[in-house]
N, C-alpha and C positions, 0 to 999 in steps of 0.2 A: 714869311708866310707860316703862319701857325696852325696845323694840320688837324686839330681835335675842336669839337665843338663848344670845349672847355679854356679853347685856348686864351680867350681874353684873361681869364684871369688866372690861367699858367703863367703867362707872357708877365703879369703885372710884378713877380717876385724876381723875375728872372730881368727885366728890365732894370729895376733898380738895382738886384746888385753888380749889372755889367754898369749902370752911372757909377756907384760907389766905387769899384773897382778903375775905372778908366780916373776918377777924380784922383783916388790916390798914387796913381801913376805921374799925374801932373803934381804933385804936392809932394814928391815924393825925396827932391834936393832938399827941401826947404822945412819943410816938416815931417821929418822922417819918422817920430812915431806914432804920427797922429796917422799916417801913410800904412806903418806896419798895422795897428787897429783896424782899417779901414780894411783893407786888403784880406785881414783875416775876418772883421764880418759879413764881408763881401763871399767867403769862398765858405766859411762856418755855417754862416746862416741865409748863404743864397743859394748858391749853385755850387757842390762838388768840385765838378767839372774845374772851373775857374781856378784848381789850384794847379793844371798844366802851364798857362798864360805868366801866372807869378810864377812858378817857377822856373820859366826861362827868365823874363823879369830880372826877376833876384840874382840869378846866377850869373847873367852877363854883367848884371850891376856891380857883382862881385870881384869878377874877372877884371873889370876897369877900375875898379877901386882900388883893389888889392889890398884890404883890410880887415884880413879876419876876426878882427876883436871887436866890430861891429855888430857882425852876422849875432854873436851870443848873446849880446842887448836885443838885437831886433829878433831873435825868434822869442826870447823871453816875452817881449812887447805883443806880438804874434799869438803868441797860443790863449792871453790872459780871456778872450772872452770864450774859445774851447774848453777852459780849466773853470770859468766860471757858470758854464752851459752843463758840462761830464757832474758838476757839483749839483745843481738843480735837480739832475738828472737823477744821482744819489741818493737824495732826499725824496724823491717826489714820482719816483719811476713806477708803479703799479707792481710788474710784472719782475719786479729781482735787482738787480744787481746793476751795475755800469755796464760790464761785460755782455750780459744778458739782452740791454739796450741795444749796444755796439752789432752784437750778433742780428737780433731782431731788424735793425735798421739794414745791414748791409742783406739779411735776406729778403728784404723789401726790394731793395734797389736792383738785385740780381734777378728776382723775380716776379718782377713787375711783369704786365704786360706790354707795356712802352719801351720797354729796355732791348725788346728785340732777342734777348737772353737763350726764350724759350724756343724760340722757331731753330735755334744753331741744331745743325744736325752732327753729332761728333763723330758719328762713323761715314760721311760723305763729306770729304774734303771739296769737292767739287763746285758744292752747292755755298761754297764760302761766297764768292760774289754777290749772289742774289741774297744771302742771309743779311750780309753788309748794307744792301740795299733796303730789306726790309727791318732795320733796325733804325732807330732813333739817331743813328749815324746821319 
C-alpha cells in the first residue's frame, strides 16, 4: 500500500529498481559483473535505501567465498555508473560544484517532508516510538 496520492507513480521507480536489484541477485554466480552494474543502478539510481539489502548480500557472499581479490574488481564494476552520474553532474550541475550537489541532495532527503526527519523531537526521547511511527519507516 502506497500512502500518498502520488503514489502510483512513486511506486513506478521504486518497483523497477527492486526487479533490477532482485534480477541481479539471481545473475549474480553466473554473471557477476553484469550483477555488480545492475546492483549499483539499482541502488544509484533507484532507491538509496537498497544499499542495506546489498550490503548484507555482498558480505555474506564474501564470508562464503572467501576471496578478497574479487571484492576490488567488483566494487570498481560497482561505482562506474556513480563515477559516470558525479561526472555529468560536474559538467552540467547549475548550482557549484559535485560537493555542492552531494550536500544539496542529502539536505533534500533529510528534509523532506516524507522522511519523517522533521516531526523527531530531540529533546523528548519519549516521543521516539510514535516519531518511528510517523516517519516513512
Amino acid at each position: 500500500m502506497i500512502p500518498w496520492w502520488q503514489g502510483y507513480l512513486y511506486s513506478l521507480g521504486e518497483v523497477a529498481s527492486v526487479l533490477i536489484f532482485t534480477n541481479a541477485i539471481y545473475i549474480f554466480n553466473h554473471l557477476r559483473k553484469l550483477s555488480m552494474l545492475l546492483f549499483s543502478f539499482s541502488i544509484f539510481f533507484g532507491k538509496l535505501l537498497t544499499l542495506l539489502p546489498f550490503l548484507g548480500f555482498y558480505i555474506l557472499n564474501l564470508f562464503v567465498e572467501r576471496k578478497i581479490k574479487k571484492s576490488f574488481a567488483d566494487s570498481i564494476i560497482f561505482f562506474i555508473p556513480l563515477a559516470l552520474w558525479l561526472a555529468l553532474v560536474s559538467l552540467r550541475y547549475e548550482d557549484g560544484s559535485v560537493t555542492n550537489y552531494v550536500s544539496s541532495l542529502f539536505d533534500l532527503i533529510l528534509n523532506h517532508q516524507s522522511s519523517g526527519t522533521s516531526t523527531f523531537d530531540y529533546s523528548n526521547s519519549q516521543n521516539f516510538i510514535q516519531t518511528v511511527l510517523l516517519s516513512e519507516f
